[in-house]
C-alpha positions in Angstrom: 80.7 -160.0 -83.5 83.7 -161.6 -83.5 86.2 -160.6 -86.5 89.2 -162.3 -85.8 89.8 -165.9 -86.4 90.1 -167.2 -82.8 87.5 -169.6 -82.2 85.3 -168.3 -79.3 83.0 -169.6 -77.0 80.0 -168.2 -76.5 77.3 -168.5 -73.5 74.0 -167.4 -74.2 71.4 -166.6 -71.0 67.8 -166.2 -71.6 65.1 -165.1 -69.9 62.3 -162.8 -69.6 64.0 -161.2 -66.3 60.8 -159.5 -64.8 63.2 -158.8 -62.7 66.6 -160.3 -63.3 67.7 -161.8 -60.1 70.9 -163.3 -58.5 69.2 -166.8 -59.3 70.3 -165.4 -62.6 72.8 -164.0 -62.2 75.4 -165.9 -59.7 75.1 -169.6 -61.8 75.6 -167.8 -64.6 79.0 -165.9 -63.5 80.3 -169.5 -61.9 79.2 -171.2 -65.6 81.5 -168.2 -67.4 84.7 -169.3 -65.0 83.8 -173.2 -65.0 83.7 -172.9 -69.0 86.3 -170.9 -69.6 83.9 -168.5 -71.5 84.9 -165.4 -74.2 81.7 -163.9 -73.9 78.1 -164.6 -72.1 75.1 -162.9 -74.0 72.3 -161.8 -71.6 69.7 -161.7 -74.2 65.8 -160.7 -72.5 62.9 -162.0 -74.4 60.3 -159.6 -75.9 57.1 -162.2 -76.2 58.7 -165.5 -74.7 56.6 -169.0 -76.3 56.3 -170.4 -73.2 55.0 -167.4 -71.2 51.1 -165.8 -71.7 53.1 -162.3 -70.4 55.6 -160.3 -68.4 54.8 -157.6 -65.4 56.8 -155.1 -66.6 57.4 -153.5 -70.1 60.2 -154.6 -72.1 62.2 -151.2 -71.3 62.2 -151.9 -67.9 63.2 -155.3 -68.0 65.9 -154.0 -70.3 67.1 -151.7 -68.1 67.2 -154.0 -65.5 69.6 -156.6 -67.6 71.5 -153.4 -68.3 72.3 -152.2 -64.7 73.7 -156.1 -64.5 75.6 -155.8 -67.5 77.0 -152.5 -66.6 78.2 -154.0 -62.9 79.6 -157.5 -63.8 81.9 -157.2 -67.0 81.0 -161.1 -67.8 77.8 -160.4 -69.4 76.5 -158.6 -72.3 73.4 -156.8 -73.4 72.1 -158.2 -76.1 68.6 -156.8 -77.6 68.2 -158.8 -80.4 65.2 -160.7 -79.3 63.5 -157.3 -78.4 63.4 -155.8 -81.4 61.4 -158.7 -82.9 57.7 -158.5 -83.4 57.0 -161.9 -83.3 57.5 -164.8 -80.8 61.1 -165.3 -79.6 61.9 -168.6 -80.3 65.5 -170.0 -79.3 66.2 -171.5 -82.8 66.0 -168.2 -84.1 68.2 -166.2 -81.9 71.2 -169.0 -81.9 71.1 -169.3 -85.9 71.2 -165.3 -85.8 74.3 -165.9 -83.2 76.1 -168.5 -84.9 75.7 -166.6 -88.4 77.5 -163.7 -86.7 80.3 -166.5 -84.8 80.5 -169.1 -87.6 84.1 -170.0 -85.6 82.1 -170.0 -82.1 81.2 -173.3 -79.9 77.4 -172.0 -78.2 76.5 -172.5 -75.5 72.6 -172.1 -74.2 72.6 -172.0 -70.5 69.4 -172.8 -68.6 68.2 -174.7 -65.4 66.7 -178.5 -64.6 63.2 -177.0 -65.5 63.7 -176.1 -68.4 65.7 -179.1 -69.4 62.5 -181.1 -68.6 60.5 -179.6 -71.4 63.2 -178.9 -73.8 61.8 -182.0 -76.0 58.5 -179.9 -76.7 60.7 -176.8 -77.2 60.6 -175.5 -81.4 62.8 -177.0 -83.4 64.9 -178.5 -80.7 66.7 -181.1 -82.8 68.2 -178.1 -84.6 69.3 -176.5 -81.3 71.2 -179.9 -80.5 72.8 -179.5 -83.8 74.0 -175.8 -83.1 74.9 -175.1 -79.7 75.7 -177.3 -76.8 73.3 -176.9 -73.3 74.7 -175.5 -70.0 71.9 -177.1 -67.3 72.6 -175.8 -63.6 71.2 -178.2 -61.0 71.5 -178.1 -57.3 74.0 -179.7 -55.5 72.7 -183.6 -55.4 70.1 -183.5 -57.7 68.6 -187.3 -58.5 68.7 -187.6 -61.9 67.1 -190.8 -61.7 64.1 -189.1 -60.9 63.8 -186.9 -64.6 61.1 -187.9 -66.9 61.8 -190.6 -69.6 62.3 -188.0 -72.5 64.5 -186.0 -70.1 66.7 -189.0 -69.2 67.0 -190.3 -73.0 67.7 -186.8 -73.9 71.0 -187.5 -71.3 71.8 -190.9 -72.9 72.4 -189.4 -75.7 73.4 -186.3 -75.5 75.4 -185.7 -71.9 78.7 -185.0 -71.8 81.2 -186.4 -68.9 83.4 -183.8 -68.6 84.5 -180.2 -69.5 85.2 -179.0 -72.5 88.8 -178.9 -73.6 90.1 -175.0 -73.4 92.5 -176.0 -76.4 90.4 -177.1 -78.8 89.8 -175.2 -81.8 87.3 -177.0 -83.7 83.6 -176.2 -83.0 81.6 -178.8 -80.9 77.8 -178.7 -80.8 75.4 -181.4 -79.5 76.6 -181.9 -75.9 74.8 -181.4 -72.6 76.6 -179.8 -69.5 75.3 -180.4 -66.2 76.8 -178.1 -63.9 76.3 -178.4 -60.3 76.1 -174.3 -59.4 75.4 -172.7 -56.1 72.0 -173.8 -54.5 69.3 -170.7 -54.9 65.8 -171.0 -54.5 64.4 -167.7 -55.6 62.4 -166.9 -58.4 60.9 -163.5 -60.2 57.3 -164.7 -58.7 58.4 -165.0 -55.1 60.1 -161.5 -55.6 57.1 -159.8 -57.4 54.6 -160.9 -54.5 56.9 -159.9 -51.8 57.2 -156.3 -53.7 53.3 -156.0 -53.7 52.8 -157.3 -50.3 55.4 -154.8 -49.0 57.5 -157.8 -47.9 61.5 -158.1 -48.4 62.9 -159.0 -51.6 66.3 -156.6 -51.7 68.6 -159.7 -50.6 67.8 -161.5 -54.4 68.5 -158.7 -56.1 71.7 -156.2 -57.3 71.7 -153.1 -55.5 71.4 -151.3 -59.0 68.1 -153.4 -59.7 66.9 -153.1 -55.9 67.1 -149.6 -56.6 66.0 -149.5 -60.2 62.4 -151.2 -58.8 62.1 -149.0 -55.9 62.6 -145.8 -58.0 60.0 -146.3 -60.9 57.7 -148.6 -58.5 57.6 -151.5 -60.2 55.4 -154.7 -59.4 53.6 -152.5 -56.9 
């Protein structure tokens, strides 16, 4: 919580991490340097909306975000969504966030896929009207290619440059793209290559690499 009057900003990074990966992880450290971050939340879901369920327990994939946390001294644990017994929806946790930060500019960071559905996320008018979106893309990515409500969404909402390190008033309602470093792995491709005794150590942390091996995870 912040308790001074300097107005922060915030990332926030999502995910039900089962397992937290360097697709994760690398964007989001070039995001926290692009943006001139205070702070970047690493905040794993307990029952995510858009997900049936997770491989692991929520322990391990909290131990897992933790071992990150622990190595890179951008991020930071934040439980909040586990503790909840109920769906974790993203409304929720940024008015919890921004009731903590009242000074803070948010910012919800998240990839092209999720930017495509974000119009049937809950309550996603409210989300434009509390935080502003961080959306990595790959290097040339046709935007002319995005859905109607997607490219509307733009129209309206993206914003053509960087946000300016010296203002102090909070700004909510803009969309980021951010051209990060091109990585095409995913927790599926990682989980299969675990239970078909293939390689997956390379999109991984050491920590986590070691983490999985040791309590034989996704086996």
């Amino acid at each position: 919580m912040n308790t001074t009057n300097k107005p922060l900003k915030i990332g926030i990074l999502g995910g039900t991490f089962d397992p937290i990966h360097l697709g994760h992880i690398l964007p989001a450290k070039q995001v926290f340097s692009a943006f001139n971050l205070d702070e970047l939340l690493l905040i794993p879901a307990h029952i995510p909306p858009h997900k049936s369920t997770t491989k692991t327990t929520t322990s391990h994939r909290v131990n897992m975000a933790k071992l990150v946390c622990d190595e890179e001294a951008c991020f930071t644990l934040d439980m909040r969504e586990t503790h909840r017994s109920t769906l974790s929806y993203t409304i929720d946790t940024i008015k919890e966030i921004q009731s903590e930060n009242p000074n803070a500019t948010l910012y919800f960071i998240m990839g092209m896929d999720s930017l495509l559905s974000f119009t049937s996320w809950f309550q996603w008018e409210e989300i434009m009207t509390r935080c502003n979106l961080i959306v990595n893309t790959r290097p040339g990515y046709d935007l002319s290619t995005l859905n109607t409500e997607t490219q509307d969404l733009l129209n309206k909402h993206q914003a053509q440059q960087l946000p300016n390190k010296h203002v102090d008033s909070v700004i909510t309602g803009k969309i980021h793209l951010h051209t990060s470093e091109n990585l095409d792995i995913s927790s599926t491709n990682i989980r299969n290559n675990i239970s078909q005794s293939q390689p997956y150590e390379h999109w991984l942390t050491s920590p986590v690499a070691k983490y999985i091996k040791q309590h034989k995870l996704y086996q």
